[in-house]
matplotlib code that plots the C-alpha trace (Angstrom):
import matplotlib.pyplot as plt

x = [-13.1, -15.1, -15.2, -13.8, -16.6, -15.3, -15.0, -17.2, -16.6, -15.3, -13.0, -11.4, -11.4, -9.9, -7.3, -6.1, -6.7, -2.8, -4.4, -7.2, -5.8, -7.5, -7.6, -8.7, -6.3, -6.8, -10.2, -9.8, -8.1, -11.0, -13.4, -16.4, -19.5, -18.8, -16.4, -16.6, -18.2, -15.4, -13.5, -17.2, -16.9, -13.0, -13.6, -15.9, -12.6, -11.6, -14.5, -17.0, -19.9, -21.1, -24.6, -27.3, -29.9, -32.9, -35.6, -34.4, -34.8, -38.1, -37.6, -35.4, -32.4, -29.0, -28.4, -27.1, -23.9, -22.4, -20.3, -21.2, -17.9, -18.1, -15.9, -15.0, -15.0, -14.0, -16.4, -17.8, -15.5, -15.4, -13.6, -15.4, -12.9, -13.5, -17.1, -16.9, -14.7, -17.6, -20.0, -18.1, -16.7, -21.1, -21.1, -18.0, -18.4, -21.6, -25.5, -25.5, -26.3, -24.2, -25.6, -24.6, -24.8, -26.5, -22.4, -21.8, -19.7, -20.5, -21.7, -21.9, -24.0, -23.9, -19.8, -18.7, -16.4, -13.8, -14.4, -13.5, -10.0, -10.2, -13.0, -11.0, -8.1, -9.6, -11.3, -7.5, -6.2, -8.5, -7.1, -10.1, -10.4, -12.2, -9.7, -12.0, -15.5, -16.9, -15.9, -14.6, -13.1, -13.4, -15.1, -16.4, -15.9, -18.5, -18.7, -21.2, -20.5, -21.7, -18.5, -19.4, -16.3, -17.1, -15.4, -12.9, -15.4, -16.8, -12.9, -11.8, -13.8, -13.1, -9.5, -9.9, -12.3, -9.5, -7.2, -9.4, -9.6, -5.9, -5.4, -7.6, -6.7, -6.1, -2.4, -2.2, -0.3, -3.2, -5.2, -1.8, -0.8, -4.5, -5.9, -3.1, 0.2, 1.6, -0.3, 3.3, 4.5, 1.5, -1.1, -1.1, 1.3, 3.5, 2.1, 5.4, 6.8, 3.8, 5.3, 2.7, 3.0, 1.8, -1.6, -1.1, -4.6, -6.3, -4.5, -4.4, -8.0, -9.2, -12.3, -15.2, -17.6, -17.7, -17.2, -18.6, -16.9, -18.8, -18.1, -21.4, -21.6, -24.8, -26.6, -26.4, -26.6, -26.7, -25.3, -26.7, -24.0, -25.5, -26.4, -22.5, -20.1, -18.0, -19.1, -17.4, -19.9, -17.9, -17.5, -17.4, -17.8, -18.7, -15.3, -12.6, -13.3, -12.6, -12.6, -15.7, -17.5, -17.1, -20.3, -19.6, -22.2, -24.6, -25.9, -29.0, -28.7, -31.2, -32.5, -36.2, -35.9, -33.1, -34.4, -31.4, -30.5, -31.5, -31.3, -29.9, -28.0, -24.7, -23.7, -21.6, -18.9, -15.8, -14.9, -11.6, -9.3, -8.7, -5.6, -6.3, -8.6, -6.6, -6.0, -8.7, -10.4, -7.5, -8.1, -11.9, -11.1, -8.4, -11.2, -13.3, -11.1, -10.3, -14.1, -16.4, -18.2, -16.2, -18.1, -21.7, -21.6, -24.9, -24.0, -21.0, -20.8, -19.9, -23.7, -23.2, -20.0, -21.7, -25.0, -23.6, -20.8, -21.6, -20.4, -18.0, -16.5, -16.1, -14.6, -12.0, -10.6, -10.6, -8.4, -5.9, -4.9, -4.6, -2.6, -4.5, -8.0, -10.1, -12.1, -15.9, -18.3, -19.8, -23.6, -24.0, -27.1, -27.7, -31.1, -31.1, -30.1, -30.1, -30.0, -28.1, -30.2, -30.6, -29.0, -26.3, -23.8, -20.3, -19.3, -16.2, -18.1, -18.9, -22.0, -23.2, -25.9, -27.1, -29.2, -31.9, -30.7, -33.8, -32.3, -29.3, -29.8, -27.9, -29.6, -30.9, -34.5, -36.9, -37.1, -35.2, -31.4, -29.6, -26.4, -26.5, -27.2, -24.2, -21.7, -22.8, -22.6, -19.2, -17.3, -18.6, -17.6, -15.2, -16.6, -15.9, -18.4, -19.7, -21.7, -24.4, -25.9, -29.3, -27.6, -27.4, -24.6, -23.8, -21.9, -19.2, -17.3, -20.1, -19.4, -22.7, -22.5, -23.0, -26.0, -28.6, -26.5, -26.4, -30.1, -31.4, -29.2, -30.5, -34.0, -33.0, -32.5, -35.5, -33.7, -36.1, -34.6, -35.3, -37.5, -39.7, -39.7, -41.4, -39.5, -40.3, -39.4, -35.9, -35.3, -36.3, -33.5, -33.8, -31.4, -31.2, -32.7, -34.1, -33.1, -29.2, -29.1, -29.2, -30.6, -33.2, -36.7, -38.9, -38.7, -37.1, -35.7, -37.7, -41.3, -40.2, -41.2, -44.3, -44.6, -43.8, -46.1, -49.1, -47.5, -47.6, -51.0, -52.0, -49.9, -51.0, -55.1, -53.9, -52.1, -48.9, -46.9, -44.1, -43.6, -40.3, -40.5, -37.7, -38.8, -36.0, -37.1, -35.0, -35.5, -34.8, -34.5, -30.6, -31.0, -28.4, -30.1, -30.6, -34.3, -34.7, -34.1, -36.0, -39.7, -41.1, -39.0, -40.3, -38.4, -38.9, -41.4, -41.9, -42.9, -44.5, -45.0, -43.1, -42.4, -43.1, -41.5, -42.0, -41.0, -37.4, -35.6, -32.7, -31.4]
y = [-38.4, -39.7, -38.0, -39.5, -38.9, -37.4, -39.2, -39.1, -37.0, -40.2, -41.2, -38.0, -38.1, -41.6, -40.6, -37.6, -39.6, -40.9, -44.6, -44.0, -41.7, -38.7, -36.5, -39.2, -38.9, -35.5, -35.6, -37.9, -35.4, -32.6, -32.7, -33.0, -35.9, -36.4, -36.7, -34.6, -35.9, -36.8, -38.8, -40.4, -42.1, -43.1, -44.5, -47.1, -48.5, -49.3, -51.3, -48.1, -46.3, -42.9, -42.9, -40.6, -42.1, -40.6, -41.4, -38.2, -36.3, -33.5, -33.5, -30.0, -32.1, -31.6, -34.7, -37.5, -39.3, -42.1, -45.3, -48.4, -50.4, -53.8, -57.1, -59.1, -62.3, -64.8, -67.7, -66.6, -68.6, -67.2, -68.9, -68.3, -66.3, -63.8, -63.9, -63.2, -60.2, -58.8, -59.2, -57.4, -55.0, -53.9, -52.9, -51.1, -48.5, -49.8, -50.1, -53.1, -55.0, -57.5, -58.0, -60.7, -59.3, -61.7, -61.5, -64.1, -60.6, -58.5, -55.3, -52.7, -50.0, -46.6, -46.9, -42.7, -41.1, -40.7, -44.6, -44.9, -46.3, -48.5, -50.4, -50.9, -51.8, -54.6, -56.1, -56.2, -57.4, -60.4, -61.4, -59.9, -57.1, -54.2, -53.8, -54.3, -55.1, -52.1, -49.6, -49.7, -53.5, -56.8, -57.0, -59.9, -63.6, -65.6, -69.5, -72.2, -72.6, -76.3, -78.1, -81.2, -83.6, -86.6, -85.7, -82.3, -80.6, -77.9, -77.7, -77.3, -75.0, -72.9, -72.7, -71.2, -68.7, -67.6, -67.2, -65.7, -63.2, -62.9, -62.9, -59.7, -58.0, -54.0, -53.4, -50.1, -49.2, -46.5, -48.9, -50.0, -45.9, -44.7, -47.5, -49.7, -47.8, -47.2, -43.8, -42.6, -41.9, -39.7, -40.3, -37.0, -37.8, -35.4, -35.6, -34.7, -38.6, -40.2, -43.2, -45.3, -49.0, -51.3, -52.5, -55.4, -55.9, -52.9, -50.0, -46.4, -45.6, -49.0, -50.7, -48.3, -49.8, -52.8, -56.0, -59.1, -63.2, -66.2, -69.9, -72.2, -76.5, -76.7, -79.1, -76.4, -72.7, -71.5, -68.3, -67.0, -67.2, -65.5, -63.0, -61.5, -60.2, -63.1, -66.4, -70.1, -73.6, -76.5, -79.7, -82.6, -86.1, -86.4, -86.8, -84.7, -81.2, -81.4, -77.5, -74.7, -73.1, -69.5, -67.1, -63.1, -60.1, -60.5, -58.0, -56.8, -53.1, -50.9, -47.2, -47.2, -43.8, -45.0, -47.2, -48.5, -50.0, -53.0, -56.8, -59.5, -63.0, -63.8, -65.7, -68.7, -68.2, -70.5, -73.5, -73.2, -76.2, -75.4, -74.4, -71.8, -69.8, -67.6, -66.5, -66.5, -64.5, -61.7, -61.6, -60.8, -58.1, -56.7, -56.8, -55.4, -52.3, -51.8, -51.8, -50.8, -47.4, -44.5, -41.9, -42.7, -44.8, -46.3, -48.1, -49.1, -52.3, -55.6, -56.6, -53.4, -54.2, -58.0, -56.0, -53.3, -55.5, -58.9, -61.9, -63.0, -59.4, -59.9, -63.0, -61.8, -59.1, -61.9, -64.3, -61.0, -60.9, -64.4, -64.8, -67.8, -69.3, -70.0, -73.4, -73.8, -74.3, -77.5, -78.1, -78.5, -77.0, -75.4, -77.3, -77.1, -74.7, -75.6, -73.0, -75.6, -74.8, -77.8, -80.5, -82.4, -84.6, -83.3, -86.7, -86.9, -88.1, -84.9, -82.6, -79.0, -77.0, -74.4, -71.5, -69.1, -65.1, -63.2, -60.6, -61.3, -59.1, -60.7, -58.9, -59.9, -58.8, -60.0, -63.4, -64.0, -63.5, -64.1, -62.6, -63.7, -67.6, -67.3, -66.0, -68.4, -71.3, -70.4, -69.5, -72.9, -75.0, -72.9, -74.0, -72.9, -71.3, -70.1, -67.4, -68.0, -66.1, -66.0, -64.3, -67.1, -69.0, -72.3, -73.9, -76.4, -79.9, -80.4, -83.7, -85.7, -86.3, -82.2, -81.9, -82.2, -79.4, -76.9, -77.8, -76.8, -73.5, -72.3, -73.2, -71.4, -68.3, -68.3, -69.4, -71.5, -74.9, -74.6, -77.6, -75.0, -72.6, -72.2, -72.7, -69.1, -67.8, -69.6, -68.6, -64.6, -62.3, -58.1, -55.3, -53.0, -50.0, -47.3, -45.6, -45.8, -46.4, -43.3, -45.1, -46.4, -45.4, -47.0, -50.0, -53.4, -55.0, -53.5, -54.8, -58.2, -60.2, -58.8, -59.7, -63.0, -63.4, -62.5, -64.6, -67.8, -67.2, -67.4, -70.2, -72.2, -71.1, -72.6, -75.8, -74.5, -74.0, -76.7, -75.5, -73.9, -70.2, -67.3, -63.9, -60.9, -57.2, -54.1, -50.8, -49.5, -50.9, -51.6, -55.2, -55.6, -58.2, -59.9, -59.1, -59.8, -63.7, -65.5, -66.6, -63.3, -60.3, -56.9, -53.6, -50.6, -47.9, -45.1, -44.4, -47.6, -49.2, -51.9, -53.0, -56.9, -59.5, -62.8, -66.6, -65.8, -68.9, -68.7, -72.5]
z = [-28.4, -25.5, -22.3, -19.6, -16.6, -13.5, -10.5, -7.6, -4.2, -2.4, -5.1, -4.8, -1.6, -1.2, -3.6, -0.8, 1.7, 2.0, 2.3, 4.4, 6.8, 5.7, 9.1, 11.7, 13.6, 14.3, 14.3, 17.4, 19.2, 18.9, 21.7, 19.1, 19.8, 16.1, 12.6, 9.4, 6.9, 4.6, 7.8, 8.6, 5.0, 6.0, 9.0, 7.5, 5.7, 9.1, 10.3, 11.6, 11.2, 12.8, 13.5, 15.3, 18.2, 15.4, 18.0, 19.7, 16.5, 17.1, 21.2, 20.9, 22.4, 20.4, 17.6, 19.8, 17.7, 18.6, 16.2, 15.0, 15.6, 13.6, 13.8, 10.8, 11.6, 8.7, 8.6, 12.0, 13.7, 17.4, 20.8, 24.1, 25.2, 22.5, 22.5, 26.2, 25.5, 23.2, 25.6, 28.3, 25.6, 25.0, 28.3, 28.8, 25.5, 23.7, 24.3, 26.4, 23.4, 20.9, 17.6, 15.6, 11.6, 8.9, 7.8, 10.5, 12.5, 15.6, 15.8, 18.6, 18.9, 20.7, 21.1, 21.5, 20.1, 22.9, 23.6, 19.8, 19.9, 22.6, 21.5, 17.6, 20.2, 22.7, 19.4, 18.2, 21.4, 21.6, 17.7, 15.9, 13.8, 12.1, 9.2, 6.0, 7.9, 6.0, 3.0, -0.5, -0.2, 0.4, 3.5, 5.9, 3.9, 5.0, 4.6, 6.2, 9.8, 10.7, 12.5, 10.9, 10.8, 9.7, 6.5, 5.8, 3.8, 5.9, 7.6, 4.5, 3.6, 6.7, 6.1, 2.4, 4.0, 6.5, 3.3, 1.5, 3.8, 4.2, 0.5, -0.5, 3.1, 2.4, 3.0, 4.5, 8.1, 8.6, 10.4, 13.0, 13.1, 13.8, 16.2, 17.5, 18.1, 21.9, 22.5, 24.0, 20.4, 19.5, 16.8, 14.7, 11.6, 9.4, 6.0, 4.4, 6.0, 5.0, 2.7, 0.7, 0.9, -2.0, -2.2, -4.8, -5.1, -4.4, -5.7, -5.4, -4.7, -3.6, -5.2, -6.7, -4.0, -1.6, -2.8, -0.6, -0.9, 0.4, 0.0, 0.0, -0.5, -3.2, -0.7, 2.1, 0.6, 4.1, 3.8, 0.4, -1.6, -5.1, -3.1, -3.1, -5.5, -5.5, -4.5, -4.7, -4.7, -3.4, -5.9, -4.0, -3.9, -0.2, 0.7, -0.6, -2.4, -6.1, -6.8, -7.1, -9.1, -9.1, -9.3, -9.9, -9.5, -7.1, -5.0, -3.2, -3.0, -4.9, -4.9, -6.2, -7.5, -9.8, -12.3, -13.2, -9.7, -8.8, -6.9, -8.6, -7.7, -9.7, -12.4, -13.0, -14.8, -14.2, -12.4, -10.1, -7.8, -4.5, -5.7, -7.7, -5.5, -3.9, -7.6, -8.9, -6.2, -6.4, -10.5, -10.1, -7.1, -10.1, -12.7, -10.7, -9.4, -13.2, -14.6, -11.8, -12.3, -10.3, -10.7, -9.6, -6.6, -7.1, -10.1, -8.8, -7.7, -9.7, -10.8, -13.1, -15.0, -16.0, -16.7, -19.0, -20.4, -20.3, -18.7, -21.1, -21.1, -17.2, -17.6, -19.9, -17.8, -15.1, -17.4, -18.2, -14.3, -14.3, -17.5, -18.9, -19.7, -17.0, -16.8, -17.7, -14.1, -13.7, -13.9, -10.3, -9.0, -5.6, -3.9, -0.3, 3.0, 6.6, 9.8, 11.7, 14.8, 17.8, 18.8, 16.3, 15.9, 14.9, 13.3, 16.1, 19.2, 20.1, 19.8, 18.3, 19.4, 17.4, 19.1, 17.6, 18.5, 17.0, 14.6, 15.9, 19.0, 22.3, 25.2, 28.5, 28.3, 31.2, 31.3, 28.3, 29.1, 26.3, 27.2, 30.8, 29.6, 26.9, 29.6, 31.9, 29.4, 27.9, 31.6, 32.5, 29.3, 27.1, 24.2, 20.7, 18.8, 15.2, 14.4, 11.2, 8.2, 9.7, 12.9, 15.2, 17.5, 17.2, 20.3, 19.3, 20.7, 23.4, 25.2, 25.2, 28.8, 29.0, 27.1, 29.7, 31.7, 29.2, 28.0, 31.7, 31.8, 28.5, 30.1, 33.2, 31.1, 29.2, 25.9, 24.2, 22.1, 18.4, 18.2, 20.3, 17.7, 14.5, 11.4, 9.7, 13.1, 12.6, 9.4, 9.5, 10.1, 10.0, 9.9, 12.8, 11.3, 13.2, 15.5, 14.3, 10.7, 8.9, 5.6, 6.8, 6.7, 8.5, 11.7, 11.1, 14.0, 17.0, 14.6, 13.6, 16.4, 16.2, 12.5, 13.3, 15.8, 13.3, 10.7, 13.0, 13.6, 9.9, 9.2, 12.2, 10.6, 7.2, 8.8, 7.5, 10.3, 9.8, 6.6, 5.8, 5.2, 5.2, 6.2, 6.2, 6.8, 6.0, 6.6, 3.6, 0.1, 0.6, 1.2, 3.8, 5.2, 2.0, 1.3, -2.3, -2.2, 0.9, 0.3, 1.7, 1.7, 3.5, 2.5, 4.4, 1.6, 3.5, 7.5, 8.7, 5.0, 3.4, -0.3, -0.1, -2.7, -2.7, -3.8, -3.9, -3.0, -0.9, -2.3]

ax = plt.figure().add_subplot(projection="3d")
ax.plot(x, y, z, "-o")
ax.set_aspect("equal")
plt.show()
C-alpha cells in the first residue's frame, strides 16, 4: 500500500485552528509588539500580514514589528467616501502611505499591533473588508475596471465579479467574533462552545494554498488573467455576453532552489454561460481543495495538480462537483490590453480619467502630492472611482464641463497627465519589497523609478520611446507582482541583483 504523505505544519495547524481562530484573540490581549508564529500564518486568513521595518536590522535596536492590513476589493470598485476613509485611515494607524496592490486592493503599512482591530474594524465599517484578501482561499477577484457604458459588457462583468466573490466567501464567524463584535462582550472565547459552521466550499482545513479568480474581455487582458488559478474570458458579440471561457492553473510563484517550482499561465479548459459561473467557479475551488498537494506547500497550488495530472484529469474532478459534462472553450484568442490611463469617454455623456500611481504608492512627496490632490479632488466632486491591475485609480462619471477643473488641480499637485508620461513608465508596476516584506531579497519599489528613468533614456537613444513596453520588478522570485509575463520582467537574485526574463506577453 501506498503511503499517505503527512500533512504540512499549517495544515495541522489549520485543522486546530477551530476555523481560523487559533489563539488571536488572546494573543491580542498580550502586550507583545508581535504574534506567534502559528497566529502570524492565521491572521493572513483574515486579510493581514506581520512584518518587521528590516532596514533597522544590524543598528543594535530591538526588531521593529508592525502589520500589513490589506482590503479586498472585488473588481477595485471604490466610492470617494471609502477611498477618503483609507487615506485618513494611513495616517491614523499606518505609515502615512496607501498602496494600491497590482490586485486592484489597498494595502497599509506599519499598522501596530494594539491599532490592529480597529483598523480591520473602520475598513468594515466603511463596507469593505479583509475577510479572504490573503491566506489558504480565494482571495481578491479582480476584473477590468474601465466604466465603459456604452454597452453592459464591462457592468456586466463587474457584477459577476462581486458574485464571484460572494459565492467562494469563507463562511466562518471567526472573522465577526475576533474583529467586529461590541468589545463589551469580551473577545477571549471558551473552546468547549466553539460550534463549527459549514463551509460548503471550503471545508475542514480550507484550500492547500491560495487560490486567485480574475475575469478579462480577450480584446482588453488588462488585469492578466492567465496569470491566476482561475480565470474567465468574456464571449461577446459587442453587445450582450454569450458566456466565457474558463482557464485553470496559472500562477507565478517559484523557488529557484526547487526545480520543480515554477511560472506558468493557465490553460483553457471549458467554456461556461453566465449562468453557470457561479458553478462552475465553486466546482474548480472543490477540485482544487480535493487534489492540491497538502503536504509541501510549495507544490501546492493549482499549476501543480494540471502539471502532474493533466488537464483532462482536472477537468474531470471539476465535472464530478458539477454533476455533468462541461462544454468545450471557444477559439477565441486574447490580442490586446489597455491601462485605461487619461481622458475617456464613458459612452453615457460623461467622462473617465485614469491616473498613473507609480507602484501603486499614494504619498505626498515634495512636489508631487498624490494624496493631497486625490482628497482634494474627491471632497470637491465625490466621484466614484476604480482601482487597476497595474496599480492605478481611475476617476469615474466626470461631467465634461469639470474637466478643465480637475485637470488644473491634478497640475496644482504635481500629478502629471498620462499623455505626459512614457508608456513603459505606465505600464511598469513593483511589489513593495524591502524594508517590510520578509520574502524578499533585494529592493523593488524604492529602485523602480530609478530603473525607469535609465530605461527612458535608452529608449529615447533607440527612437523607441512610444513603443509599448511592460516592466514589473519583484523582490524576490514570488511573482506577486506578476513578473514572469510582461515584456521585461526583473526578479530580485540576491542583494542588489536581479534575475531578468523577457518577451512575456501580457495579451
Amino acid at each position: 500500500m501506498s503511503e499517505v504523505p503527512e500533512l504540512s505544519k499549517i495544515e495541522h495547524l489549520k485543522a486546530g485552528s477551530r476555523q481560523l481562530r487559533g489563539t488571536i484573540a488572546v494573543e491580542l490581549l498580550v502586550p507583545e509588539t508581535k504574534f506567534s508564529d502559528e497566529m502570524e500564518q492565521l491572521l493572513k486568513n483574515h486579510g493581514t500580514y506581520q512584518q518587521e521595518n528590516r532596514d533597522g536590522r544590524g543598528t543594535g535596536e530591538a526588531k521593529s514589528y508592525s502589520m500589513m492590513v490589506r482590503s479586498r476589493v472585488p473588481g477595485g470598485k471604490v466610492t470617494a467616501a471609502q477611498l477618503l476613509a483609507e487615506l485618513d485611515l494611513c495616517d491614523r494607524f499606518g505609515n502615512g502611505t496607501l498602496r494600491i496592490t497590482t490586485r486592484q486592493g489597498f494595502q497599509h503599512h506599519g499598522v501596530l499591533k494594539g491599532n490592529l482591530r480597529e483598523t480591520i474594524r473602520e475598513i468594515n465599517r466603511i463596507k469593505l473588508t479583509t475577510l479572504a484578501a490573503c491566506g489558504d482561499v480565494n482571495r481578491n477577484v479582480m476584473c477590468c475596471p474601465a466604466p465603459l457604458n456604452s454597452n453592459s459588457i464591462r457592468r456586466d462583468m463587474q457584477v459577476m465579479a462581486d458574485q464571484i466573490a460572494e459565492h467562494l466567501r469563507p463562511r466562518t464567524n471567526a472573522y465577526f467574533d475576533l474583529w467586529l463584535r461590541d468589545e463589551q462582550t469580551g473577545h477571549a472565547e471558551n473552546v468547549a462552545d466553539f460550534q463549527p459552521v459549514e463551509e460548503p466550499i471550503y471545508g475542514a482545513t480550507y484550500l492547500p494554498r491560495k487560490f486567485k479568480v480574475g475575469i478579462s474581455l480577450p480584446e482588453d487582458n488588462c488585469i492578466d488573467v492567465l496569470t491566476y488559478d482561475l480565470g474567465f474570458v468574456t464571449i461577446h458579440n459587442g453587445r450582450e455576453i454569450a458566456g466565457y471561457n474558463v482557464y485553470v492553473g496559472g500562477g507565478q510563484g517559484m523557488k529557484p532552489a526547487n526545480k520543480k517550482t515554477y511560472a506558468t499561465v493557465a490553460k483553457r479548459m471549458a467554456f461556461c454561460t453566465p449562468n453557470e459561473v457561479l458553478e462552475v467557479a465553486g466546482a474548480v475551488v472543490k477540485a482544487f481543495r480535493d487534489t492540491g498537494n497538502r503536504a509541501d506547500r510549495q507544490l501546492a497550488r493549482l499549476k501543480y495538480v494540471i502539471a502532474n495530472h493533466g488537464l483532462d484529469f482536472f477537468r474531470g474532478k471539476v465535472e464530478e462537483h458539477l454533476g455533468r459534462k462541461l462544454t468545450d472553450a471557444r477559439e477565441v484568442e486574447i490580442t490586446d490590453v489597455d491601462d485605461h490611463m487619461g481622458w475617456h469617454e464613458q459612452g453615457d455623456g460623461q467622462l473617465f480619467l485614469g491616473l498613473n500611481i507609480e507602484n501603486g504608492r499614494i504619498k505626498d512627496d515634495g512636489t508631487l502630492r498624490i494624496k493631497s490632490g486625490l482628497r482634494a479632488i474627491l471632497g470637491k466632486y465625490g466621484m466614484n472611482t476604480r482601482l487597476t491591475a497595474l496599480q492605478g485609480v481611475i476617476l469615474c462619471d466626470i461631467q465634461p464641463h469639470d474637466r478643465a477643473d480637475i485637470s488644473r488641480m491634478l497640475a496644482d499637485h504635481g500629478i502629471a497627465a498620462a499623455e505626459d508620461l512614457t508608456l513603459v513608465r505606465r505600464y511598469s508596476i513593483a511589489c513593495p519589497a524591502l524594508p517590510t516584506c520578509h520574502l524578499s531579497i533585494t529592493e523593488s519599489e524604492r529602485v523602480m523609478p530609478r530603473v525607469i528613468d535609465d530605461l527612458e533614456i535608452e529608449l529615447r537613444k533607440f527612437d523607441l520611446i512610444g513603443e509599448r513596453i511592460s516592466v514589473h520588478m519583484t523582490g524576490c522570485p514570488n511573482g506577486c507582482d506578476r513578473t514572469y509575463t510582461p515584456d521585461i520582467g526583473l526578479v530580485g537574485k540576491s542583494k542588489d541583483k536581479y534575475t531578468k526574463y523577457f518577451r512575456g506577453n501580457d495579451a
